[in-house]
BANUVEX-868311 format. One record per residue (C-alpha): residue number from 1; residue in three letters; z, y, x. Coordinates in pm, whole numbers, plus 32768, in hexadecimal, padded with zeros to 4 digits. Example, Ala and Ser with C-alpha at 12.3 -4.5 7.8 and 13.67 -1.06 7.14 Angstrom:
2
 resi resn   pz   py   px
    1  ALA 830C 7E3E 84CE
    2  SER 82CA 7F96 8557
END
This chain:
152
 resi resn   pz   py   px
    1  UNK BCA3 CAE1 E477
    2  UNK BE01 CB5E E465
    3  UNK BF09 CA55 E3C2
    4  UNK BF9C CACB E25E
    5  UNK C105 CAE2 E325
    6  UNK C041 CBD0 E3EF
    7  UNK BFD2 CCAA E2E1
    8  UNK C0F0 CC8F E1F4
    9  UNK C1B3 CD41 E32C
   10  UNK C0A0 CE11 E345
   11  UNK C094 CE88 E1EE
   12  UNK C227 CE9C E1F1
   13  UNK C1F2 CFC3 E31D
   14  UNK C115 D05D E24D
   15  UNK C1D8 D072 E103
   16  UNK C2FB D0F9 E1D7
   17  UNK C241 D202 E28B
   18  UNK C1C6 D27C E136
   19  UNK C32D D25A E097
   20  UNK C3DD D339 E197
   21  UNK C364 D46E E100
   22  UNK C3DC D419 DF88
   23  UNK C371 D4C6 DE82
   24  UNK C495 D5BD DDE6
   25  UNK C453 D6F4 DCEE
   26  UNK C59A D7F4 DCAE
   27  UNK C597 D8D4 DB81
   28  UNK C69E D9FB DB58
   29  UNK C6E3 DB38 DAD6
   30  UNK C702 DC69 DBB1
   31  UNK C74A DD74 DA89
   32  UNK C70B DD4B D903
   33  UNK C5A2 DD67 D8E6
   34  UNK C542 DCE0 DA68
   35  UNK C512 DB92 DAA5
   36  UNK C4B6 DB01 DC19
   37  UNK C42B D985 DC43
   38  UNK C43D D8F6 DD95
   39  UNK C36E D7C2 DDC6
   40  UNK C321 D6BF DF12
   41  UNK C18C D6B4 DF1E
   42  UNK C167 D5CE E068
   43  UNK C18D D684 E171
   44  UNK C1CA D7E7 E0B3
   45  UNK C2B4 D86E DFB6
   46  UNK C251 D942 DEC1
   47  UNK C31A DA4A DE2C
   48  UNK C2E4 DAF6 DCDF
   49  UNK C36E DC07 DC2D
   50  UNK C347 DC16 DACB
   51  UNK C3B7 DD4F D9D9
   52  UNK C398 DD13 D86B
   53  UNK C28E DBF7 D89D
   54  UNK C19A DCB8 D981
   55  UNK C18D DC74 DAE0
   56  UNK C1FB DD94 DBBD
   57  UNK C1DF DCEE DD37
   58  UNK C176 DBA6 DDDB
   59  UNK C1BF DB6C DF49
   60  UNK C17F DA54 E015
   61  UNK C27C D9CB E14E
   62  UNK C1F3 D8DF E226
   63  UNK C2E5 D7E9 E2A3
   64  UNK C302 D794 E407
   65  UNK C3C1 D654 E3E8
   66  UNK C341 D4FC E395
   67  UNK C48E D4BB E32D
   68  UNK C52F D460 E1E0
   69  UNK C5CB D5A9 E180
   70  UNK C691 D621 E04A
   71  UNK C664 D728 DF6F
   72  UNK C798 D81A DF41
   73  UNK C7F8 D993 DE4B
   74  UNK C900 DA40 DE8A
   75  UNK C966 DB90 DEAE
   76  UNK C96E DBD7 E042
   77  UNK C951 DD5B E046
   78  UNK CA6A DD6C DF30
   79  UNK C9BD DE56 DE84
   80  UNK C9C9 DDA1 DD1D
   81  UNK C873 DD1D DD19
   82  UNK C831 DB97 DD7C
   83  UNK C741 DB47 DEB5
   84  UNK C6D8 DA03 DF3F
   85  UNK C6CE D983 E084
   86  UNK C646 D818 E113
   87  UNK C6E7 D735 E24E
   88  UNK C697 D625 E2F2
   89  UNK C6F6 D537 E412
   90  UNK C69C D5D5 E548
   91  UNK C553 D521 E617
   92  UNK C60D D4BE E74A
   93  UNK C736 D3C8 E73E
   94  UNK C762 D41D E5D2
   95  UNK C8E0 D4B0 E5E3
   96  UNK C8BB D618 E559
   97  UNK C833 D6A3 E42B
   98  UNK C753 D786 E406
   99  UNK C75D D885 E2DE
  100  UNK C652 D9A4 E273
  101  UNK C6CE DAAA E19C
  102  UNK C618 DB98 E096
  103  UNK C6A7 DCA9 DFE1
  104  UNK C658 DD3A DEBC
  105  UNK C5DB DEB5 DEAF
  106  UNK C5E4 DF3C DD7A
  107  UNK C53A E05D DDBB
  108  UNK C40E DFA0 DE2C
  109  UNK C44B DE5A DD6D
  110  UNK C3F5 DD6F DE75
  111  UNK C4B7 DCC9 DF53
  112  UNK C4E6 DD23 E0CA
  113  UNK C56E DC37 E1D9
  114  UNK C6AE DC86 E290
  115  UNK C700 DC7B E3DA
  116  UNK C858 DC37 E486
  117  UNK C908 DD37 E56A
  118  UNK C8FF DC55 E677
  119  UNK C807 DB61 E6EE
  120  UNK C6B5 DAF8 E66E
  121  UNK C721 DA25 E539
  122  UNK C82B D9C5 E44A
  123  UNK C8E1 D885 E501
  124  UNK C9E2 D79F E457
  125  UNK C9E7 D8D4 E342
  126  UNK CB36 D91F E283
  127  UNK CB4C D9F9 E15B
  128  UNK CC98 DAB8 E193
  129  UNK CCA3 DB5A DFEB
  130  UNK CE1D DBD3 E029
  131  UNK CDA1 DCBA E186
  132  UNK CC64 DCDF E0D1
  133  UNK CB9F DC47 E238
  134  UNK CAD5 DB5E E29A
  135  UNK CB43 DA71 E3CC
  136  UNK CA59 D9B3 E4BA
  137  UNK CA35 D942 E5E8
  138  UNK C944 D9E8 E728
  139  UNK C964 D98C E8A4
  140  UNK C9A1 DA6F E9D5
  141  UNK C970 D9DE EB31
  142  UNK C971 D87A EA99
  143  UNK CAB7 D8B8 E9DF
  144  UNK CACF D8A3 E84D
  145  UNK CB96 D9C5 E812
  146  UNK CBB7 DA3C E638
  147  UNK CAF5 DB45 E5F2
  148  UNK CB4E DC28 E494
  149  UNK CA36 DCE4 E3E9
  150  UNK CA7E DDAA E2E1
  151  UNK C93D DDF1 E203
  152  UNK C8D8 DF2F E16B
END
């Protein structure tokens, strides 16, 4: 029989596992009559656009972190509607963030994730507003070199 200091460790992994991937829910407006509600489910996100109370789309993103991550709108494509984007602390020795961006389409209303111009994710992101660019890191031969993507 395991000894309550055991289990009270035990359950204290457990709880902490679980509360790494917190629930968080973000509501905003992308134009006077559309709505879009971003909410943590586990180990998804689920994204809904509303217009005038009816539900338009409903996508699903898997998340590929066990990470805590954070929930983030903002306008990255600069194009006057708000998209959201999540990051997280990368798996390894934990000293960049990671950051997934979707824009907003509102042509199809649904959101569509963005990639950067250089490398094979946002690292160590940087909203530039002023040059109207996003900043992030990528490596080439081993060396961190900034990479600026400028979204459409």
């Amino acid at each position: 029989m395991k000894s309550s200091s055991t289990m009270i460790f035990s359950f204290i992994l457990f709880a902490l596992a679980f509360s790494a991937i917190a629930e968080e829910e973000l509501n905003f407006k992308l134009d006077a009559r559309t709505f879009a509600r971003v909410k943590t489910d586990g180990q998804e996100i689920v994204v809904v656009v509303r217009r005038k109370n009816k539900e338009i789309t409903r996508d699903m993103i898997t998340l590929d972190t066990q990470k805590k991550f954070k929930l983030h709108v903002e306008d990255y494509n600069f194009d006057g509607f708000k998209d959201f984007s999540f990051s997280y602390i990368d798996e390894g020795q934990g000293i960049f963030s990671i950051s997934r961006i979707f824009i907003y389409s509102p042509i199809r209303k649904n959101f569509i994730e963005a990639q950067p111009a250089c490398g094979d994710e946002f690292l160590n992101l940087t909203v530039k507003k002023k040059n109207r660019k996003l900043i992030s890191t990528f490596f080439e031969e081993n060396k961190p070199k900034l990479c600026k993507t400028k979204l459409q």
